[in-house]
N, C-alpha and C positions, 0 to 999 in steps of 0.2 A: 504494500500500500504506500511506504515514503518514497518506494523506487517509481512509484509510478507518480505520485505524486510532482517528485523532485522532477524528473524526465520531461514530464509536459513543459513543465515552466523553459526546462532548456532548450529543448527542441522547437519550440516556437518561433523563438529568435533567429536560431540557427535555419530554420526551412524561408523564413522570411530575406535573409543573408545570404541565400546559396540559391544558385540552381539548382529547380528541384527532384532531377534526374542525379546528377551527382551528391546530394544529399540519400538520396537512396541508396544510389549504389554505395556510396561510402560504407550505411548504416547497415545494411546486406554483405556488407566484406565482410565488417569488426564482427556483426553476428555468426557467418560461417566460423572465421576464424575460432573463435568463441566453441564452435560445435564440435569443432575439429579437435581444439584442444581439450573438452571433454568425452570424446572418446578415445582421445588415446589415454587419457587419466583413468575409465573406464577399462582399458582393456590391458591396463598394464597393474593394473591393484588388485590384489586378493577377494572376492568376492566375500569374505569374509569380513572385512575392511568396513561390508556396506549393512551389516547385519544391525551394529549400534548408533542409535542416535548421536552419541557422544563422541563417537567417532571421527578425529580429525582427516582423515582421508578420505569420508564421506562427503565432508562439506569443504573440501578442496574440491571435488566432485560436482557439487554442487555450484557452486559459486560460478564457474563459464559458461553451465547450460543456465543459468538465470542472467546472466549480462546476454546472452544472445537473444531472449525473450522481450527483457528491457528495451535494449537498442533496437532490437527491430520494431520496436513502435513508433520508431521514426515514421514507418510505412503510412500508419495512423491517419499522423498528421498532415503529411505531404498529399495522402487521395484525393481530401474533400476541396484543396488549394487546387491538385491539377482539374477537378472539374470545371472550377470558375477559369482555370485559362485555357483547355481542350474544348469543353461543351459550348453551344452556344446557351446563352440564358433563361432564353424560353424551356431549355432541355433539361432544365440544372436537376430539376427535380425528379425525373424518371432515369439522369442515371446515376442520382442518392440511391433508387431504387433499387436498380440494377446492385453495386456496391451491398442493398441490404440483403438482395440475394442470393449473390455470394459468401457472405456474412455465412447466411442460413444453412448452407451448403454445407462450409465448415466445421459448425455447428451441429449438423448430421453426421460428416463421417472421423470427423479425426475423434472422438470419446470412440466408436466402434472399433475405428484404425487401430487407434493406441492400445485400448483393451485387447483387443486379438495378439498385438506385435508383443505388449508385456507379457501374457500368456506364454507365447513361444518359447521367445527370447531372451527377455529381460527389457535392456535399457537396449542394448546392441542396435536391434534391427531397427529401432525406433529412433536412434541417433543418424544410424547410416540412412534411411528414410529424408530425416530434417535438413540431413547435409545434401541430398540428392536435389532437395527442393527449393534447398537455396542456390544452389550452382545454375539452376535451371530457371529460377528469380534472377541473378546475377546476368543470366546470359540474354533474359528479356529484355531487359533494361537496357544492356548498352545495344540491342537491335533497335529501339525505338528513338526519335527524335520527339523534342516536344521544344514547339518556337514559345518560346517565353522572354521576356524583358526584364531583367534582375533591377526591382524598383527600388531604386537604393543610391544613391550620390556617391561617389568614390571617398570622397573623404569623412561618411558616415562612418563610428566606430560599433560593432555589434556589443547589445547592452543585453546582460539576461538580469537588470536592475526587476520585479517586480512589480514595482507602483509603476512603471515606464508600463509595464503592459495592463497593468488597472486602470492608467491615466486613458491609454488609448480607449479599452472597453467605455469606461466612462464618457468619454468626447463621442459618442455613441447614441444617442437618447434611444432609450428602454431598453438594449442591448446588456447589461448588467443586470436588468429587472428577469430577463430571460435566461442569462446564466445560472441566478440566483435559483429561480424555478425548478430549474432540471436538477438542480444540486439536491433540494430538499426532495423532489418526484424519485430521485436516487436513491436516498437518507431511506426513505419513508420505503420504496421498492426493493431496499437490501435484505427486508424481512424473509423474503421468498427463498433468495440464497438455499440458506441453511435447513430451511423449515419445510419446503414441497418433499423434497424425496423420504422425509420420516414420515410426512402427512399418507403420502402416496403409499407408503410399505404399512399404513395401517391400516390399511382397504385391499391391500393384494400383495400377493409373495412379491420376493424378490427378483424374482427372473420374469414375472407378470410386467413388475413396475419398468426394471431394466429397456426393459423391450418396448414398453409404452413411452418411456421418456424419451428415448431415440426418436423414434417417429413422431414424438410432438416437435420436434424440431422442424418438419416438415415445413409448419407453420410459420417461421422465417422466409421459407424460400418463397413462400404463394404470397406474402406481404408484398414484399421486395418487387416480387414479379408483376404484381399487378399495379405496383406505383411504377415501375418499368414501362409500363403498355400504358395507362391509362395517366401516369401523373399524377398534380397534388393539387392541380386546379388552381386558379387566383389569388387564393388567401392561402396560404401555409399556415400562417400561423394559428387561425380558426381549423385550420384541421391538427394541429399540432394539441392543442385546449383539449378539441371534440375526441379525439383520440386517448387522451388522457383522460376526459371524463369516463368514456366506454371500459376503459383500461380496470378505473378503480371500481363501477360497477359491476366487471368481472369478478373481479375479488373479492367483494362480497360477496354475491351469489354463489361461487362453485363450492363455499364452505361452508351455506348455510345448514344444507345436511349431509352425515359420511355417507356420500355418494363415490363410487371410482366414477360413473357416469360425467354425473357434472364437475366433478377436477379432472377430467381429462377433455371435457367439452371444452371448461372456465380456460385451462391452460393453454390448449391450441388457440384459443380466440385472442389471449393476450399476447402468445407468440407472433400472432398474423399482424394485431395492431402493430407492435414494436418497432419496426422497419419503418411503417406512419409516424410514429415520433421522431425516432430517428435521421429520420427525410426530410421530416421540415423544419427540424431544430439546423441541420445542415443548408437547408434549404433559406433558408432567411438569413445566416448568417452571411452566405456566399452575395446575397441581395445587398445587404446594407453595410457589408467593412469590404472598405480599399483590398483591394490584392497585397498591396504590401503590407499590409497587417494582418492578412488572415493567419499565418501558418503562429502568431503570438496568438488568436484568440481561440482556434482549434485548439493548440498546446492547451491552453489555460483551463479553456472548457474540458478537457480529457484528464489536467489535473482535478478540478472540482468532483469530477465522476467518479474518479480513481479514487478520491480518498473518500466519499459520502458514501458509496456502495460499500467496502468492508469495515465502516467503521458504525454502520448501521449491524452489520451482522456480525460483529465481534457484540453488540450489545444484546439484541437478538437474543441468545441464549441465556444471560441470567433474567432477563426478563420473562422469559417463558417458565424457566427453573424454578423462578422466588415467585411470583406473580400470578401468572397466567395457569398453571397447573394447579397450586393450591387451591384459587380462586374456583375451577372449574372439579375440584376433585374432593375437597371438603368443605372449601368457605362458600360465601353467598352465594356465588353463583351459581352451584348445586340449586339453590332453592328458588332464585328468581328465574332461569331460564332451563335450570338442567330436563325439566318433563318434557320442553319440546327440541331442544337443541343439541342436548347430549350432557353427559357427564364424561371426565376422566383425562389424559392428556392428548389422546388425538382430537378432540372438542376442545382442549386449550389451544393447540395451535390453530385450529380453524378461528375460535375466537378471536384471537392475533389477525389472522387474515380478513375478516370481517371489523374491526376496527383500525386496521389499517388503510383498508378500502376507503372507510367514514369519511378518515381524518382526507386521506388524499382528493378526494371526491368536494370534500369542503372547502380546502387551501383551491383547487384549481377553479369553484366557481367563483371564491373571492377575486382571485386573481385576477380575472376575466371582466372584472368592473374597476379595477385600478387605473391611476393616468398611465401609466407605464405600459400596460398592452394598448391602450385605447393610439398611443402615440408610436408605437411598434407597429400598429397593423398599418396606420396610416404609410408609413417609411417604406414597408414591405410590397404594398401596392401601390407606391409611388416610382418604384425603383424596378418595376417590372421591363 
């Protein structure tokens, strides 16, 4: 969470500084490299070596395959830059799409990939895999040209100063009110993390859930795809709200009773939205900041996510622990709701997700009457 944290803030400047072809391929070297030297670290240490946590040769181990993970997030930041200077801008938003469909893709098969390669192999084939797929990343990029204007003064010094890139958000009107948003819609959406797949294993075995949670990923790829073909239409940003409302009336619904039915309906419907948020938070941003600042406000925005998502679900858990299980297993809540809702802990975490829903559902209608979107949509449809 710091490494991703820290990263964004750097990589902004730096993608904004550099062409953005050779800021990739750079970030795509240092990562191979990275992969490289954890497999030979892998294949020259005792297997034995890996068996203790405490293990100093584990997390020598460790340490190059998580700098290659890091740095490749350069990728991140540089995509949703080169669509604003590839695409044209009537397009920007079908191929966010695209992007979320590949997203979705990923999201289906590398958890299968991985699981089957670590079965086999171990770490081995799944190293030799990452490095195949970066050499073959590597050899795309320098195939490709991309005509860009490095917007930048020669005797501009690159700043990765902080407030330099809050200043900019800020010289922005409602562009900050928007960051803010997705950071708390993150905060508040990290609950899910930790909590689906205990919710899910208490409705159906294990190798039921395995197999259903693969295939709800589907639902990335038919989002993505259909903002792909069809777009996000005139306002993004009323679809970015309207998606988030549907988003958090999911959430309460698929938990109001232990159904597998409806948490496997509730979740594919919130996978398909997701790529809709994702598209038009993208999609507005590319609208209303300069090209030479975008790859600081991607950065920025991917640090706020990085760190609201796991610092929501490191809490997450004693909340459920002290709170939410008692509540639902001996205290009140037994007696005001348990006859129709359920008792016990898989009705606590439902409870959780059903007051999470609330809260999200509440903060996004407020929102939506603030000066901050009211002067955000104006910007977004002005800049069509």
């Amino acid at each position: 969470m710091i490494a991703q944290l820290i990263s964004g803030l750097i990589f902004g400047p730096l993608v904004d500084h550099h062409y953005k072809r050779s800021i990739m391929i750079t970030g795509e070297i240092l990562a191979l490299i990275m992969l490289l030297l954890g497999l030979g670290i892998y294949q020259t240490t005792s297997p034995i070596d890996f068996i203790h946590p405490d293990s100093i040769n584990l997390w020598i181990f460790i340490l190059p395959i998580f700098l290659s993970v890091i740095i490749g997030n350069i990728r991140n930041v540089v995509l949703p830059t080169l669509t604003t200077i590839m695409v044209p801008k009537s397009l920007h938003d079908k191929a966010n799409g695209l992007s979320g469909t590949i997203t979705g893709m990923t999201y289906l098969i590398a958890p299968m990939l991985g699981g089957f390669l670590l079965s086999i192999s171990g770490m081995f084939w799944a190293l030799v895999i990452a490095i195949f797929i970066k050499i073959i990343t590597i050899t795309h990029l320098y195939s490709i040209k991309i005509n860009e204007i490095l917007a930048r003064h020669k005797d501009q010094k690159i700043s990765f100063n902080i407030s330099a890139t809050v200043q900019v958000v800020k010289n922005i009107p409602g562009l900050l009110a928007l960051l803010i948003f997705n950071s708390i819609n993150n905060f508040i959406g990290g609950v899910f993390g930790p909590l689906v797949d205990p919710y899910g294993l208490s409705l159906v075995n294990q190798k039921t859930w395995g197999i259903i949670s693969g295939l709800l990923s589907v639902g990335f790829i038919l989002g993505g795809w259909w903002i792909a073909k069809k777009g996000l239409g005139k306002r993004p940003l009323k679809i970015l709200f309207v998606t988030n409302i549907l988003m958090w009336i999911v959430c309460i619904l698929f938990a109001i009773l232990p159904s597998i039915t409806l948490l496997v309906v509730g979740v594919f419907v919130y996978f398909v939205l997701t790529p809709f948020a994702e598209a038009s938070e993208q999609t507005i941003i590319q609208k209303i900041v300069p090209k030479r600042y975008q790859g600081r406000v991607f950065g920025l925005g991917q640090s706020i996510e990085s760190a609201a998502t796991p610092l929501s679900t490191f809490a997450v858990g004693p909340i459920v622990q002290f709170i939410y299980i008692p509540f639902m297993s001996t205290g009140l809540g037994v007696k005001l709701i348990g006859s129709w809702f359920g008792t016990g802990e898989a009705r606590a975490i439902a409870l959780l997700f059903v007051t999470s829903g609330i809260i999200g559902l509440a903060l996004t209608i407020l929102s939506m009457s603030t000066k901050s979107y009211k002067i955000l949509a104006a910007s977004t449809i002005a800049s069509r």
